[in-house]
Backbone bond lengths (Angstrom), bond angles and torsions (degrees), N, CA, C in turn:
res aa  C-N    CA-C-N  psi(-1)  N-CA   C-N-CA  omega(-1)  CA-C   N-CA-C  phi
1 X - - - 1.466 - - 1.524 110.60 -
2 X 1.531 112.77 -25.44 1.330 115.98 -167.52 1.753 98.65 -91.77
3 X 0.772 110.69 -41.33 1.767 116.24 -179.96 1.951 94.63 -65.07
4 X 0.952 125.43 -28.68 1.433 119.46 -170.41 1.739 102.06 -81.72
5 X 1.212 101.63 -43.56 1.931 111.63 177.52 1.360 94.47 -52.72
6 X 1.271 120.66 -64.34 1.495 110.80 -156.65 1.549 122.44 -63.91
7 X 1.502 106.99 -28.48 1.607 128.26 179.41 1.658 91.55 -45.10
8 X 1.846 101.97 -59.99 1.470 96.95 -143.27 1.501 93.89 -80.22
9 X 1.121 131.27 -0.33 1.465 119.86 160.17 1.137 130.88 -90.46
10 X 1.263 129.39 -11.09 1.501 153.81 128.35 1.670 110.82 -26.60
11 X 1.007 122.67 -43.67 1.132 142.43 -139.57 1.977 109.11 -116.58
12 X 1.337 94.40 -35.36 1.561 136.06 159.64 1.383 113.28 -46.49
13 X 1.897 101.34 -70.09 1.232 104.72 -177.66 1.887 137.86 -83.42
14 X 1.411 66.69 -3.70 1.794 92.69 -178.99 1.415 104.15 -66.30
15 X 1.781 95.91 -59.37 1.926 83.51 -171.76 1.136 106.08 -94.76
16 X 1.527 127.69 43.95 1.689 118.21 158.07 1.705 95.10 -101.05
17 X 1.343 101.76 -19.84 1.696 119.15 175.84 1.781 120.77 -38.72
18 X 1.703 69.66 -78.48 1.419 102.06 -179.07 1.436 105.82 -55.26
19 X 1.199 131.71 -37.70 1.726 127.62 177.61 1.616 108.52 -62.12
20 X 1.100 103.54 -19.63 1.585 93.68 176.88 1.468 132.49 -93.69
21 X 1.378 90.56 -7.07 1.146 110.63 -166.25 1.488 105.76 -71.64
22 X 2.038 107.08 134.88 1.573 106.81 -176.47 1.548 127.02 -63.12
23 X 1.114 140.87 112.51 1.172 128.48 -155.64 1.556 105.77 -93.42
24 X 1.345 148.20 167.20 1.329 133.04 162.60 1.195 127.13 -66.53
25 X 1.348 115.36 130.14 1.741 100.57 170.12 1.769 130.63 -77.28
26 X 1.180 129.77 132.40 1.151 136.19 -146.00 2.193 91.58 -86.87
27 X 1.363 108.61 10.74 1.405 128.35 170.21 1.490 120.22 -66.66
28 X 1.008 129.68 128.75 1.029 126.60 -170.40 2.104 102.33 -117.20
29 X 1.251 133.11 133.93 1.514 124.32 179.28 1.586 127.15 -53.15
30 X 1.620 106.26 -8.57 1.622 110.07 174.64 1.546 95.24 -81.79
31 X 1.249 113.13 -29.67 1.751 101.02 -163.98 1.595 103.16 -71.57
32 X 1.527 123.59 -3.02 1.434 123.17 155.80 0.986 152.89 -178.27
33 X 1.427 96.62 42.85 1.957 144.81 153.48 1.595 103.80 -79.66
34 X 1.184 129.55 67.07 1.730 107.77 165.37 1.504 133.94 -45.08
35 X 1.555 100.54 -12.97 1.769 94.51 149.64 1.307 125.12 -109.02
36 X 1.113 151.88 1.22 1.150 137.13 72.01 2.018 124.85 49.84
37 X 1.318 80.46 -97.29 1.661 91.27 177.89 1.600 104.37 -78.15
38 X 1.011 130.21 -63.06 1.784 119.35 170.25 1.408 103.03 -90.26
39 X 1.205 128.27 104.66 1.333 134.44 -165.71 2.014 92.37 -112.24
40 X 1.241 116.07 130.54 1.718 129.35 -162.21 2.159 79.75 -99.30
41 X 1.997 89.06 119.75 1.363 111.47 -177.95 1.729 98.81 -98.85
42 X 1.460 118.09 -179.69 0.903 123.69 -173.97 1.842 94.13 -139.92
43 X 1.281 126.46 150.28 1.273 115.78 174.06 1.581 99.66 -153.32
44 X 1.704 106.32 128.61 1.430 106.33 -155.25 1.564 76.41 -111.77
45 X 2.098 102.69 151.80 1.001 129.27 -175.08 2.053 117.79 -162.04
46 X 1.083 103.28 116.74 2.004 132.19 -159.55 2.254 77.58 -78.72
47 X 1.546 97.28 111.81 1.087 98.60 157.34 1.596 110.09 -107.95
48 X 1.212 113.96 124.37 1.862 116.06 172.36 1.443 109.07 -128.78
49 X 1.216 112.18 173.86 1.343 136.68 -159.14 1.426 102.00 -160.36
50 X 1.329 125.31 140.85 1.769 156.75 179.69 1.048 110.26 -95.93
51 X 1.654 131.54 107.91 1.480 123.80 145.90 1.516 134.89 -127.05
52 X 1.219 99.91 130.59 1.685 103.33 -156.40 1.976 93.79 -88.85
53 X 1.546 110.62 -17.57 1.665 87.59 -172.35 1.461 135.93 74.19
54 X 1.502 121.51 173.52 1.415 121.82 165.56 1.092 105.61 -96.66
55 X 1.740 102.80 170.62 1.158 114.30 -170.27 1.679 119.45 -76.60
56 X 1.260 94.73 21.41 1.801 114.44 -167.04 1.852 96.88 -121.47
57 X 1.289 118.63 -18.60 1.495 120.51 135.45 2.174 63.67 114.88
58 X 1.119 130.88 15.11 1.356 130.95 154.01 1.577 135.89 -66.80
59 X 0.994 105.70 117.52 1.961 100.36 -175.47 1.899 113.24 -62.27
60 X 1.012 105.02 146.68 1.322 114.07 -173.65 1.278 106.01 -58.95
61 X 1.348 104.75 -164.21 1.816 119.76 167.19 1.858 100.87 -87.75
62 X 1.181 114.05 -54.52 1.670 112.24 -170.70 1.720 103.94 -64.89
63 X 1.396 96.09 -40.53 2.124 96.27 -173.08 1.514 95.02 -93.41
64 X 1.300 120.97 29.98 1.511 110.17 144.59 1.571 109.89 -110.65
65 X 1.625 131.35 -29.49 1.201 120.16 170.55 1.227 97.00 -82.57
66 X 1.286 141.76 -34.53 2.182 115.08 171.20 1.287 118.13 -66.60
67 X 1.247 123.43 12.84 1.441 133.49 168.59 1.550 104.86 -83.79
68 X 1.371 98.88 -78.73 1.608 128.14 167.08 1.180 113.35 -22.29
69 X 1.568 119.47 -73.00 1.731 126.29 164.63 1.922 106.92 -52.75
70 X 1.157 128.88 -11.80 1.854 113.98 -170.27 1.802 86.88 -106.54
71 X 1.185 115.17 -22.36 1.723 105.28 -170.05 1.875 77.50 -88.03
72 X 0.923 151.87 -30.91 1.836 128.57 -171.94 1.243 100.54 -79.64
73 X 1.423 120.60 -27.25 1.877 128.27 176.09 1.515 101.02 -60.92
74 X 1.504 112.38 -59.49 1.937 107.29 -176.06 1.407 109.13 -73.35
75 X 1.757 123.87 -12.37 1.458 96.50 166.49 1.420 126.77 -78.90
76 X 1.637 107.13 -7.62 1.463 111.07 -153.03 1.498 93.53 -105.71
77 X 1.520 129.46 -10.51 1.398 106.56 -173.50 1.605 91.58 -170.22
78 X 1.652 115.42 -1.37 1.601 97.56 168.71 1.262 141.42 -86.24
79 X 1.179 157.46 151.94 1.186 156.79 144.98 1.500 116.91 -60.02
80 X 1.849 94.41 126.43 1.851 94.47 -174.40 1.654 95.62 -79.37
81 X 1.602 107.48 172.77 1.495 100.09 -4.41 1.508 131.73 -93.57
82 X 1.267 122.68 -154.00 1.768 122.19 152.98 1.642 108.23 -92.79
83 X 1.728 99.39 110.92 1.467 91.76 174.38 1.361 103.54 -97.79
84 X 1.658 116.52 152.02 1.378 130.45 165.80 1.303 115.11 -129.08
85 X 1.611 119.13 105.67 1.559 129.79 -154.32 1.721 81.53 -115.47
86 X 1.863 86.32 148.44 1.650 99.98 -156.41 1.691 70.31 -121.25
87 X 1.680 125.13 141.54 0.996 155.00 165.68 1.756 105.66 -81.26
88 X 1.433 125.76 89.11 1.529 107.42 -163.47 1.355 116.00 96.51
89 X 1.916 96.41 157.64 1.479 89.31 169.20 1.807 112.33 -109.54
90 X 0.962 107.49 3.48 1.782 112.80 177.52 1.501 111.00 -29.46
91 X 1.511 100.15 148.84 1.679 128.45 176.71 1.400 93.11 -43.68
92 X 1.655 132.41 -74.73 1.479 161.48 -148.39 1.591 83.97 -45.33
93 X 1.164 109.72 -85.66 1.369 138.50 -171.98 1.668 118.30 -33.28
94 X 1.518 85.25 -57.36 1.815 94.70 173.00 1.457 109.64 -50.09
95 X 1.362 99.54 -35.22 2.183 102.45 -157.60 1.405 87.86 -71.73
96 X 1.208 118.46 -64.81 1.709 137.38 -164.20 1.766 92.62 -44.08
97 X 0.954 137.79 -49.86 1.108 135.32 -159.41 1.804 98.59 -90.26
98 X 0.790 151.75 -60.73 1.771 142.14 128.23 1.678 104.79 18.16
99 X 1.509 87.20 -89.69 1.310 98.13 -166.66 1.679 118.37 -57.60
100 X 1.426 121.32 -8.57 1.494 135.24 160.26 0.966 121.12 -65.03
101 X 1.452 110.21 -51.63 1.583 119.81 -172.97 1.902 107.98 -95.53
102 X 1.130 117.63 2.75 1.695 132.37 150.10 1.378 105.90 -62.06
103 X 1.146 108.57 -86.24 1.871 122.75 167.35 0.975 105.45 -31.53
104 X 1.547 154.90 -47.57 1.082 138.45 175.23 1.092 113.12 -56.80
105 X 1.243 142.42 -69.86 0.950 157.75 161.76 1.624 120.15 -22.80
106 X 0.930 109.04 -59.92 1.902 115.23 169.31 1.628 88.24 -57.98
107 X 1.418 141.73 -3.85 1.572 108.78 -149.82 1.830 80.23 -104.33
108 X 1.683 113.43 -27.42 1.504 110.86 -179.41 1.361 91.62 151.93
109 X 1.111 126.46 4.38 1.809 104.63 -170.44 1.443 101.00 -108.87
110 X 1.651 121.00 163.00 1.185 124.62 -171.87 1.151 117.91 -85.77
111 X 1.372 135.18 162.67 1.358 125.08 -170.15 1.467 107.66 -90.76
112 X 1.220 131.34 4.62 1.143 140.95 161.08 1.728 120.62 -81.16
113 X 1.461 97.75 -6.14 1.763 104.99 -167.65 1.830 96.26 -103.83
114 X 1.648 125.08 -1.08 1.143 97.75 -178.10 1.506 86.36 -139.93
115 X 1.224 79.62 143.27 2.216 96.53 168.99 1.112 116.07 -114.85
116 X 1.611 104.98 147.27 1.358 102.32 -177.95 1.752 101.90 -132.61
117 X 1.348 93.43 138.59 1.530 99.93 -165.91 1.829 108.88 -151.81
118 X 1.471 117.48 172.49 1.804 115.26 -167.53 1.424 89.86 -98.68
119 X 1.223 94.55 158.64 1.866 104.76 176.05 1.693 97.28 -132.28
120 X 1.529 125.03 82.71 1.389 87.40 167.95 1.076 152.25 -107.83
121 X 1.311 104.82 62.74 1.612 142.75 170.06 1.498 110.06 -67.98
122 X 1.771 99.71 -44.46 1.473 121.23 -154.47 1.798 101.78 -70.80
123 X 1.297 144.76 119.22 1.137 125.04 141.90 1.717 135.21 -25.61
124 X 1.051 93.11 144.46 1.774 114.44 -148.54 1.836 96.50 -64.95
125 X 1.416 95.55 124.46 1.664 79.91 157.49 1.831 83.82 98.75
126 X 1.342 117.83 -16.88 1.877 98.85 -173.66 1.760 89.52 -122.25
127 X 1.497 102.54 163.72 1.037 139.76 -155.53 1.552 129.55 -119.53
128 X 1.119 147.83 43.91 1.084 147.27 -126.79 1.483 118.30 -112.70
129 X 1.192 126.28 117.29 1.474 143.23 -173.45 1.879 121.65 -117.53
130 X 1.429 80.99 116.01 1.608 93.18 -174.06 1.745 103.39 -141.58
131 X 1.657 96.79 -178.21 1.281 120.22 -167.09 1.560 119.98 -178.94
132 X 1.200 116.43 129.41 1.356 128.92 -171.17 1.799 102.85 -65.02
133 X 1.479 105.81 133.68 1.547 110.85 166.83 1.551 98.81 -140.97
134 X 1.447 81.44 149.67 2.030 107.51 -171.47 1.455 94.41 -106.02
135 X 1.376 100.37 115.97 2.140 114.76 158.06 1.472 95.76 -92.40
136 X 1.624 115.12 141.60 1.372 142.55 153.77 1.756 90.03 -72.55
137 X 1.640 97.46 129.26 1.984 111.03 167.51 1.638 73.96 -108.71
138 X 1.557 105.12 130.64 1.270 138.01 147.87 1.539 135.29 -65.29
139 X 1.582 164.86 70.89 0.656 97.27 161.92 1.797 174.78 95.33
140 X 1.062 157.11 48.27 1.169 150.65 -154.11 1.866 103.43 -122.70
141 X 0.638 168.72 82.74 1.395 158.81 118.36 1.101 159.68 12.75
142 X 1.699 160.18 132.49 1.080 126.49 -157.77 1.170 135.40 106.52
143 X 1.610 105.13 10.79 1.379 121.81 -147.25 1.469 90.23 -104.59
144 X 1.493 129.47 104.42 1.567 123.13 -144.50 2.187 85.40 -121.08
145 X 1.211 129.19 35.56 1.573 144.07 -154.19 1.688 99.83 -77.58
146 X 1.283 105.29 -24.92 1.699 116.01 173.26 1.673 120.96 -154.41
147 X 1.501 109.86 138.19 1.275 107.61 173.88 1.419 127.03 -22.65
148 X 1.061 110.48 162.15 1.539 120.37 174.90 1.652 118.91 -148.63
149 X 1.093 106.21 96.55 1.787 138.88 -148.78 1.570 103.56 -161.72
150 X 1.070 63.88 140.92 2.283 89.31 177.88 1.471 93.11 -75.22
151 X 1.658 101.83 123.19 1.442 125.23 169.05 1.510 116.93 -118.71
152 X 1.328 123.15 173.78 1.432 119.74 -155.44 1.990 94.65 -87.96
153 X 1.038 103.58 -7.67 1.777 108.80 -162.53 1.391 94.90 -86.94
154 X 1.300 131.31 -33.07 1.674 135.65 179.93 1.554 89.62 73.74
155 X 0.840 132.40 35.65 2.114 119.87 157.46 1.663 109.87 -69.44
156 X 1.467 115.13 163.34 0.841 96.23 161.77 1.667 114.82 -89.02
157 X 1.503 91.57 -176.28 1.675 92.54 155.89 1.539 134.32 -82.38
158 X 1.857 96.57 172.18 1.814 80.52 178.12 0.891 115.81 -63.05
159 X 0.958 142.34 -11.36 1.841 137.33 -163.33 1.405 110.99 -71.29
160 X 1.780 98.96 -54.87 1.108 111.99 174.47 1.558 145.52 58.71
161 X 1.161 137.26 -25.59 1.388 143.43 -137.57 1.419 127.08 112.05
162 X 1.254 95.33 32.85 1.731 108.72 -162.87 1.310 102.44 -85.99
163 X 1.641 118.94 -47.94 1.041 121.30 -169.10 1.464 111.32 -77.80
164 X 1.276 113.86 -33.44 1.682 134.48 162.07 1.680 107.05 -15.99
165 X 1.604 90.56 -51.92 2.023 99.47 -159.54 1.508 94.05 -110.07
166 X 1.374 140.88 -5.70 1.105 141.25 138.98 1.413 119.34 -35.45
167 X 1.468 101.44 -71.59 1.751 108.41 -175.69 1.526 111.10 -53.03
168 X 1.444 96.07 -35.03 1.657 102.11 -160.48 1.846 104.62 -75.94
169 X 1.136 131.89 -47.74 1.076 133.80 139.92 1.466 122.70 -12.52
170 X 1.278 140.87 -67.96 1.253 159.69 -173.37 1.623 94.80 -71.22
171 X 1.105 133.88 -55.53 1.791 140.57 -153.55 1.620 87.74 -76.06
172 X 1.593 118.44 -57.36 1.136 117.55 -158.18 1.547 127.40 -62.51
173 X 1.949 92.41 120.91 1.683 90.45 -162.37 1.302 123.33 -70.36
174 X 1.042 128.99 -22.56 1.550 146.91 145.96 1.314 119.89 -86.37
175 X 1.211 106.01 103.90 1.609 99.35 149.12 1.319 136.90 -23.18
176 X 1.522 93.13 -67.91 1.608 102.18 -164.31 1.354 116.99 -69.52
177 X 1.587 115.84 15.70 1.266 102.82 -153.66 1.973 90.94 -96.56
178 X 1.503 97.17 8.00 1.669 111.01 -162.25 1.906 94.84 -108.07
179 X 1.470 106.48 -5.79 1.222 102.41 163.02 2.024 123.99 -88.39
180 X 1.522 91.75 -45.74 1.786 123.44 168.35 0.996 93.11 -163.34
181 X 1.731 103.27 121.37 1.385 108.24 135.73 1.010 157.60 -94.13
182 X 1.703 115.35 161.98 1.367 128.90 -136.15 1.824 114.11 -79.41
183 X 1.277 108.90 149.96 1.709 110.57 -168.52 1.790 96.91 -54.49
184 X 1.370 91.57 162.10 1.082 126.80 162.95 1.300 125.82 -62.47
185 X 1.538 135.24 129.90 1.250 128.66 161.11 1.835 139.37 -31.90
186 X 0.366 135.45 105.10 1.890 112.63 -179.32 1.186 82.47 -37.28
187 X 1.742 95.91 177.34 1.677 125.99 -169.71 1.901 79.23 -133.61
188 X 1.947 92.73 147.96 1.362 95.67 165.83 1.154 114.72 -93.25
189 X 1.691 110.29 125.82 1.058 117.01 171.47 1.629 138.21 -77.70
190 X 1.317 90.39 -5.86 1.954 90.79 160.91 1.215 117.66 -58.81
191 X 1.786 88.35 -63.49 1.512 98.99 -173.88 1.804 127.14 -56.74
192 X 1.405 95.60 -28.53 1.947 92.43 172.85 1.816 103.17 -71.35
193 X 1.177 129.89 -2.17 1.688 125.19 -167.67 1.854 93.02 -106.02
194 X 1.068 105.43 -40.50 1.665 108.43 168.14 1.311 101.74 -54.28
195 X 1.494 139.48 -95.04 1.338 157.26 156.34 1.332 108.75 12.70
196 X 1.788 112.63 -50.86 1.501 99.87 -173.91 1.750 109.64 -106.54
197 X 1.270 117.92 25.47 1.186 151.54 164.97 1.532 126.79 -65.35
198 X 1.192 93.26 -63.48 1.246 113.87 158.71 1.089 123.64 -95.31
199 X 1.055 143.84 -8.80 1.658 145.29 157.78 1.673 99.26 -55.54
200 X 1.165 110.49 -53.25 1.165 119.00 -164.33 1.896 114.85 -58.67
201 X 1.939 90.96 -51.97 1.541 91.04 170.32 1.470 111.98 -77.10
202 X 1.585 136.74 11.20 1.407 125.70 166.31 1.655 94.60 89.86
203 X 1.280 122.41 20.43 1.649 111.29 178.58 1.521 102.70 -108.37
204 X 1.471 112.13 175.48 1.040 104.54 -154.34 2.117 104.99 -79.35
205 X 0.883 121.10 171.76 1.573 118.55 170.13 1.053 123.64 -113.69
206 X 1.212 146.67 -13.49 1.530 165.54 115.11 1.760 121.60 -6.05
207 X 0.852 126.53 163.57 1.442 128.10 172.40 1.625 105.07 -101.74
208 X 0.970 108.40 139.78 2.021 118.59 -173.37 1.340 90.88 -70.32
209 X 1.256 117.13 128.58 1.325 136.89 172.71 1.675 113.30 -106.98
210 X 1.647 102.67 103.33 1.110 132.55 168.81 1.438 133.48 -56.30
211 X 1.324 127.52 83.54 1.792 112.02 -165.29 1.357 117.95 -95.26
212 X 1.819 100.63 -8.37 1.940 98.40 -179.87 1.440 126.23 -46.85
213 X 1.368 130.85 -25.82 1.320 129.56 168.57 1.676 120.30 -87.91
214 X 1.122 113.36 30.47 1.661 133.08 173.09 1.012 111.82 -65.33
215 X 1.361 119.94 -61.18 1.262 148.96 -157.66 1.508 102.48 -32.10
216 X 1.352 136.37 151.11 1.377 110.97 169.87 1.739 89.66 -109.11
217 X 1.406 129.94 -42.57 1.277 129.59 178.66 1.765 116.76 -145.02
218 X 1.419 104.85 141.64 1.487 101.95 169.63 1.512 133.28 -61.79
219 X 1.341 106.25 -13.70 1.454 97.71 -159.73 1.292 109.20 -101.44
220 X 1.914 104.11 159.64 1.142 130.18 -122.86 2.334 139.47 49.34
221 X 1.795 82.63 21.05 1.174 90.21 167.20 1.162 117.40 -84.26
């Protein structure tokens, strides 16, 4: 009788057990992560350009403005560096490739941002300059597949934050910065030793803010 009591309390505590027990949720993290469900892609793409030059190993008139226009392309969305792969080892070639990575350089970029190196893959005599650029994948929106009304479950809707990672996609001036982002600036360090300078003597830390030129007009003064 005593071995039978204990079973059924054994047995007792099991399924007060088992009720507690966490069960899985049949939830998945898109149903309410909005990035998540539109998750902001990155899609990497090698822009290059061909230049064969004069026969003085000099860039033309046209492959000096498609130079000009591809160095405003790598400031506005490339990743350094600027490579310029020399096809061969020829005199022509060597200069042309000089005189590329000069032009770059006069155009604003550092001489540390472009390399120049042989490709000999490249046909003889050409010159070829490229650089990696990052597209933001967006996204698309609009996806109207079920009502959108207050329900007792509080989810969101599909819509969700779509446009959220849409915009953000589109705004973002770097790409890559949605792969890792990019360091931090230094901080000036004069200016934080000034700052706590005067904190210290109780003066103000701010710059005096001037409003006499506010005014938009005198009259009726």
């Amino acid at each position: 009788m005593i071995r039978h009591h204990n079973t059924f309390i054994a047995l007792f505590l099991a399924a007060l057990l088992s009720a507690c027990a966490y069960t899985e949720s049949d939830l998945e993290i898109e149903d309410y992560d909005y990035r998540a469900r539109y998750p902001l892609g990155v899609e990497t793409t090698v822009v290059a350009a061909a230049f064969q030059g004069t026969a003085g190993g000099q860039l033309s008139t046209a492959e000096r403005d498609a130079l000009s226009r591809m160095v405003a392309d790598y400031v506005n969305r490339g990743q350094a560096p600027l490579t310029v792969l020399v096809g061969g080892s020829g005199l022509t070639q060597e200069t042309l490739a000089e005189e590329i990575r000069s032009s770059a350089v006069d155009h604003g970029l550092a001489k540390s941002e472009v390399i120049v190196g042989v490709d000999p893959t490249l046909a003889a005599g050409e010159v070829e300059v490229s650089f990696v650029s990052y597209t933001a994948i967006v996204p698309e929106c609009g996806y109207w597949n079920e009502e959108s009304y207050a329900s007792y479950n509080n989810a969101n809707s599909f819509n969700f934050g779509c446009a959220s990672q849409h915009n953000l996609g589109i705004m973002v001036a770097d790409p890559s910065d949605l792969i890792e982002p990019g360091e931090f600036a230094s901080r000036d360090g004069q200016r934080s030793v000034d700052v706590i300078d005067l904190y210290r003597a109780g003066e103000v830390t701010g710059a005096e803010y001037n409003d006499s030129g506010l005014a938009i007009s005198d009259v009726g003064e």
